[in-house]
Chimera marker file (.cmm) of the C-alpha trace (Angstrom):
<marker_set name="trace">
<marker id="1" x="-44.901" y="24.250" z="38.776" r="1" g="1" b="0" radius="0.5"/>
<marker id="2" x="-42.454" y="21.590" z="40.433" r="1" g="1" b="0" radius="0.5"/>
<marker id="3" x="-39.564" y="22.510" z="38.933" r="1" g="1" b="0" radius="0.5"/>
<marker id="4" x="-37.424" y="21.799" z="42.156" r="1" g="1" b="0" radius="0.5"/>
<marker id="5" x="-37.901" y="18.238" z="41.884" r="1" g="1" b="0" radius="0.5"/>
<marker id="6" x="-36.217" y="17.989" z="38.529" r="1" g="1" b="0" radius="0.5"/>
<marker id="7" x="-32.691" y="18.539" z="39.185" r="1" g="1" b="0" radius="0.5"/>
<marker id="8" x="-30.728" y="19.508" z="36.260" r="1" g="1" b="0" radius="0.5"/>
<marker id="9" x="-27.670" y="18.699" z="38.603" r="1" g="1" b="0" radius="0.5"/>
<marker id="10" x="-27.900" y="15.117" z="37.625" r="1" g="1" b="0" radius="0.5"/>
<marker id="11" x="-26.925" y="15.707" z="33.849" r="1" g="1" b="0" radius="0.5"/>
<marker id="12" x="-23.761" y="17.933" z="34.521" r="1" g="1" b="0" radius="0.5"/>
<marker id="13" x="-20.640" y="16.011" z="33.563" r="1" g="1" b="0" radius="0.5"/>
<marker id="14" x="-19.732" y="15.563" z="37.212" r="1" g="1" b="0" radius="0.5"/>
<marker id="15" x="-23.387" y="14.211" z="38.329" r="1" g="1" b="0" radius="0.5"/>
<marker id="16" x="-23.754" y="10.898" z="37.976" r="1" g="1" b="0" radius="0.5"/>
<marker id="17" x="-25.981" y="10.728" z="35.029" r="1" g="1" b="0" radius="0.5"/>
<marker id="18" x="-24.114" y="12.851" z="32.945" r="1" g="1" b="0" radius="0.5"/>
<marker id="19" x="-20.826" y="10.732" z="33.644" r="1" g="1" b="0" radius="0.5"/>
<marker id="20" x="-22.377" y="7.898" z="32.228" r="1" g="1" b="0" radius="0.5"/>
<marker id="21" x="-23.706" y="9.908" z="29.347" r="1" g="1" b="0" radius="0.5"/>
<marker id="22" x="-20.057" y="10.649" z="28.729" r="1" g="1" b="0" radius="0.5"/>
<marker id="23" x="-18.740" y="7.385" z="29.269" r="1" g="1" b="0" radius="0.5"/>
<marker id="24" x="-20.957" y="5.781" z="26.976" r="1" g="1" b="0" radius="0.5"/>
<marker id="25" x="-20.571" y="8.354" z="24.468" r="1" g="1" b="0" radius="0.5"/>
<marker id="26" x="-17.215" y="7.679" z="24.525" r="1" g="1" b="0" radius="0.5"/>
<marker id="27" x="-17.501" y="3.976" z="23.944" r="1" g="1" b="0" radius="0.5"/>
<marker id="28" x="-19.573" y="4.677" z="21.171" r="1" g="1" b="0" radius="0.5"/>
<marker id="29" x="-17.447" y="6.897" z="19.503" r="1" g="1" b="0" radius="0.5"/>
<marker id="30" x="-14.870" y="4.462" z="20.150" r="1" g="1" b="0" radius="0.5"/>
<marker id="31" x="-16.663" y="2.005" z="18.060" r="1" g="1" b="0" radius="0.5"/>
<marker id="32" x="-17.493" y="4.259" z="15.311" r="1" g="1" b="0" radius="0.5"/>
<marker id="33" x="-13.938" y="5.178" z="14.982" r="1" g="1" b="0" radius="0.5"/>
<marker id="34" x="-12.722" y="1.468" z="15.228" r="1" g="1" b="0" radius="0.5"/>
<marker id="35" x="-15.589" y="0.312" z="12.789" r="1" g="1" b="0" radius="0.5"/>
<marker id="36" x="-15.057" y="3.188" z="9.962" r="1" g="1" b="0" radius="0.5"/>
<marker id="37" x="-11.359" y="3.819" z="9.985" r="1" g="1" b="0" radius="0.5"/>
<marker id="38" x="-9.819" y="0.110" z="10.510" r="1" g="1" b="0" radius="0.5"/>
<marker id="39" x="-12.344" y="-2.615" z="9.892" r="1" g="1" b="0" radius="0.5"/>
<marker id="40" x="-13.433" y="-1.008" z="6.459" r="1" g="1" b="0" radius="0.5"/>
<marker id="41" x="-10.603" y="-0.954" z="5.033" r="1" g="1" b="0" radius="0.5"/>
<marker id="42" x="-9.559" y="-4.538" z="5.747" r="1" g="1" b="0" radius="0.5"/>
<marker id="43" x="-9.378" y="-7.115" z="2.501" r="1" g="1" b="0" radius="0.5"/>
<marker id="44" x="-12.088" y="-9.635" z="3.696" r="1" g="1" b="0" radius="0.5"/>
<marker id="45" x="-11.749" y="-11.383" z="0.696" r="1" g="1" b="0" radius="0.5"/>
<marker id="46" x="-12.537" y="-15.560" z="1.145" r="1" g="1" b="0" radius="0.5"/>
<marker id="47" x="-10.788" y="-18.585" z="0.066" r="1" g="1" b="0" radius="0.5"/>
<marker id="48" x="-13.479" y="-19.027" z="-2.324" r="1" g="1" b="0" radius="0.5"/>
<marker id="49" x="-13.248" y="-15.598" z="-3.789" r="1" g="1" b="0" radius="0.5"/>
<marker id="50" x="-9.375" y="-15.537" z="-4.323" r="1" g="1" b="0" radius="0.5"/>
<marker id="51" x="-9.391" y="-19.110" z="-6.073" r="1" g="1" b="0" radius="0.5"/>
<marker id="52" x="-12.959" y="-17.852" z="-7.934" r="1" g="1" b="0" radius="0.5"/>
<marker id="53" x="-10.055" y="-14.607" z="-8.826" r="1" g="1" b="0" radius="0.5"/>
<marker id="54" x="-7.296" y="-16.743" z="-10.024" r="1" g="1" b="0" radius="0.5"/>
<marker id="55" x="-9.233" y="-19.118" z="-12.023" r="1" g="1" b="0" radius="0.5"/>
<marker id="56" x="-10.433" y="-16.398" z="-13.863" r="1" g="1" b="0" radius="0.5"/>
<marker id="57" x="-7.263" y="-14.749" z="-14.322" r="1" g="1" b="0" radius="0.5"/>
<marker id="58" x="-6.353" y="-18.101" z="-15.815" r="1" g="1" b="0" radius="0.5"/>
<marker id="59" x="-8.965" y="-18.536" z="-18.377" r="1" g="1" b="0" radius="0.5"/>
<marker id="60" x="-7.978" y="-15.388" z="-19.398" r="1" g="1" b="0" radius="0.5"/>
<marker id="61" x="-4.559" y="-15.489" z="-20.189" r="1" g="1" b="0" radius="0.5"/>
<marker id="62" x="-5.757" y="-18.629" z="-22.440" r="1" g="1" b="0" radius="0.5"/>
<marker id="63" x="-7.969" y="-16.474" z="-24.000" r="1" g="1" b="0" radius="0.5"/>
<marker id="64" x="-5.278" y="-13.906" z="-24.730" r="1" g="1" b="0" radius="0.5"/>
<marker id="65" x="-3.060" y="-16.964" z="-26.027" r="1" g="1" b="0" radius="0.5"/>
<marker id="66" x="-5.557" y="-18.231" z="-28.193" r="1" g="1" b="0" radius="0.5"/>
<marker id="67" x="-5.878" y="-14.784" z="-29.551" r="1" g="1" b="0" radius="0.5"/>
<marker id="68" x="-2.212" y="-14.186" z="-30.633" r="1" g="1" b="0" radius="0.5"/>
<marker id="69" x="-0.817" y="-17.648" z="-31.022" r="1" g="1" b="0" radius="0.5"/>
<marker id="70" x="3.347" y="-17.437" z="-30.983" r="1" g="1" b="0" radius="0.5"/>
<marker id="71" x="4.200" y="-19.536" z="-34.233" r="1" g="1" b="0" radius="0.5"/>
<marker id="72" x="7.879" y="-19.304" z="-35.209" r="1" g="1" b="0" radius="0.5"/>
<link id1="1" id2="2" r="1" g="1" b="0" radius="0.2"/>
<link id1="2" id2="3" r="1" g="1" b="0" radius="0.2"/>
<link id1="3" id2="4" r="1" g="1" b="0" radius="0.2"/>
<link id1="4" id2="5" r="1" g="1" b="0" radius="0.2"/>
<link id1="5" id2="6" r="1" g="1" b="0" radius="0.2"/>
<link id1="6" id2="7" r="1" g="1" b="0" radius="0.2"/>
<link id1="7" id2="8" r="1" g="1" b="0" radius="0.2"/>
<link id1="8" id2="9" r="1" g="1" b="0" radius="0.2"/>
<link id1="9" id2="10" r="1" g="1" b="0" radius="0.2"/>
<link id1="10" id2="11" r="1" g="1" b="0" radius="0.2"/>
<link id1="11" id2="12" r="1" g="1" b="0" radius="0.2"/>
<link id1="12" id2="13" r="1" g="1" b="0" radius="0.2"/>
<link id1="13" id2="14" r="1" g="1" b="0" radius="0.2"/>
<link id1="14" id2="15" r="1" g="1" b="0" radius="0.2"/>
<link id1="15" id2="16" r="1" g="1" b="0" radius="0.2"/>
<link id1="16" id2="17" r="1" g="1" b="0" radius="0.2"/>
<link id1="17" id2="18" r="1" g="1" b="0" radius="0.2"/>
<link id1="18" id2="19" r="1" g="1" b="0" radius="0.2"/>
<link id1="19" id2="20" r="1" g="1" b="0" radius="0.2"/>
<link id1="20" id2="21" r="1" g="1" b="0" radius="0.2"/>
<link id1="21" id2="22" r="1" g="1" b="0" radius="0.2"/>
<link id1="22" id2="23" r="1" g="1" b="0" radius="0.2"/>
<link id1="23" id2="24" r="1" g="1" b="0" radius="0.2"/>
<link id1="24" id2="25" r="1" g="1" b="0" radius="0.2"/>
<link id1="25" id2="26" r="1" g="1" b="0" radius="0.2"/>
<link id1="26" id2="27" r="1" g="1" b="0" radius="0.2"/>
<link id1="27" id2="28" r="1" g="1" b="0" radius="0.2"/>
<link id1="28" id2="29" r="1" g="1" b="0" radius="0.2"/>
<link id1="29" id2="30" r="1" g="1" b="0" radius="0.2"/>
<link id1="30" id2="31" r="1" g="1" b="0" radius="0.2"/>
<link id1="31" id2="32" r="1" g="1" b="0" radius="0.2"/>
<link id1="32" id2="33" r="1" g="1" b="0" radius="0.2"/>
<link id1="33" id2="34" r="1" g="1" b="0" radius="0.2"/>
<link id1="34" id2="35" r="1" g="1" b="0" radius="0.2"/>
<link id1="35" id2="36" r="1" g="1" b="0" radius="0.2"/>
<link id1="36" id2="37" r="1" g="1" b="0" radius="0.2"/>
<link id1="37" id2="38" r="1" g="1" b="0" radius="0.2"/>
<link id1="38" id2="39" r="1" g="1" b="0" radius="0.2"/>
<link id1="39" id2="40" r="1" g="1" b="0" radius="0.2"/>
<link id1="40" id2="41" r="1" g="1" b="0" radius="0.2"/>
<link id1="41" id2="42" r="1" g="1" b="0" radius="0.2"/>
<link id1="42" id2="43" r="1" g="1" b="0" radius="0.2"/>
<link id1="43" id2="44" r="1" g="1" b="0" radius="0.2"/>
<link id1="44" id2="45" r="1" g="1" b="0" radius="0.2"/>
<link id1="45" id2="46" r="1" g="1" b="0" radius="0.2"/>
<link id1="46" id2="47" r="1" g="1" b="0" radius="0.2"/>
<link id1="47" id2="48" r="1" g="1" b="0" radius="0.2"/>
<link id1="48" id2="49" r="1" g="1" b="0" radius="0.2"/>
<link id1="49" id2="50" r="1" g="1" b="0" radius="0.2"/>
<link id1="50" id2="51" r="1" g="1" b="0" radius="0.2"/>
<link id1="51" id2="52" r="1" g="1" b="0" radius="0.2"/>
<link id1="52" id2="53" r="1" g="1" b="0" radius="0.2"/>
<link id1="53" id2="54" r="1" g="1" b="0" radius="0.2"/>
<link id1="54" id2="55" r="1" g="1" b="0" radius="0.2"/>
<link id1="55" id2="56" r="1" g="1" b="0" radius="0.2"/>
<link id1="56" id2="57" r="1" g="1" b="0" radius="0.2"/>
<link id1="57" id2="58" r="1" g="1" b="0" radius="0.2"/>
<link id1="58" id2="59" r="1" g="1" b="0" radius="0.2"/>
<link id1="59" id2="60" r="1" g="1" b="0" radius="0.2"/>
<link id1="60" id2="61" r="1" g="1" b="0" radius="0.2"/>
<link id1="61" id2="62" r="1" g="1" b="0" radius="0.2"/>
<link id1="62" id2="63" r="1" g="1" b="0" radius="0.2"/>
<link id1="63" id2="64" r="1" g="1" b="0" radius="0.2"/>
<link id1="64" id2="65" r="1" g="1" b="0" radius="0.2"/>
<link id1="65" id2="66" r="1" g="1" b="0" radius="0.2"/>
<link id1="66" id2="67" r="1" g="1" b="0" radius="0.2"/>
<link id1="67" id2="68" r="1" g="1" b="0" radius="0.2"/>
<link id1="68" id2="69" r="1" g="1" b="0" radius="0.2"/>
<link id1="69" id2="70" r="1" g="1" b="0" radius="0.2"/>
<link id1="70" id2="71" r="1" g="1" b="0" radius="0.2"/>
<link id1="71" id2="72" r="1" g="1" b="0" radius="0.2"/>
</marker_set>
């Protein structure tokens, strides 16, 4: 078998392979991090949505008001 010509060597964390298997590992779990922990739990909500929100809200209320009328 050739088993001297593939050098394990080169996948150590101090070969040059393996340092960029780090590196890039790295990155990744970088992203991952960045990605799950801080741009999930941002409020993405749109202009659209929050005025879509509030007119709802409104329509609402009149409902409520039509509901229980305040006569004095």
């Amino acid at each position: 078998m050739m088993i001297a010509t593939f050098n394990l060597d080169y996948f150590s964390p101090t070969g040059l392979i393996g340092f960029w298997i780090l590196f890039i590992g790295l990155i990744f779990t970088g992203a991952m991090f960045f990605f799950v922990f801080f741009k999930l739990t941002d409020d993405d909500e749109s202009y659209k949505d929050k005025k879509r929100k509030k007119l709802e809200k409104a329509q609402q209320m009149e409902r409520i008001a039509r509901l229980y009328p305040k006569n004095n």
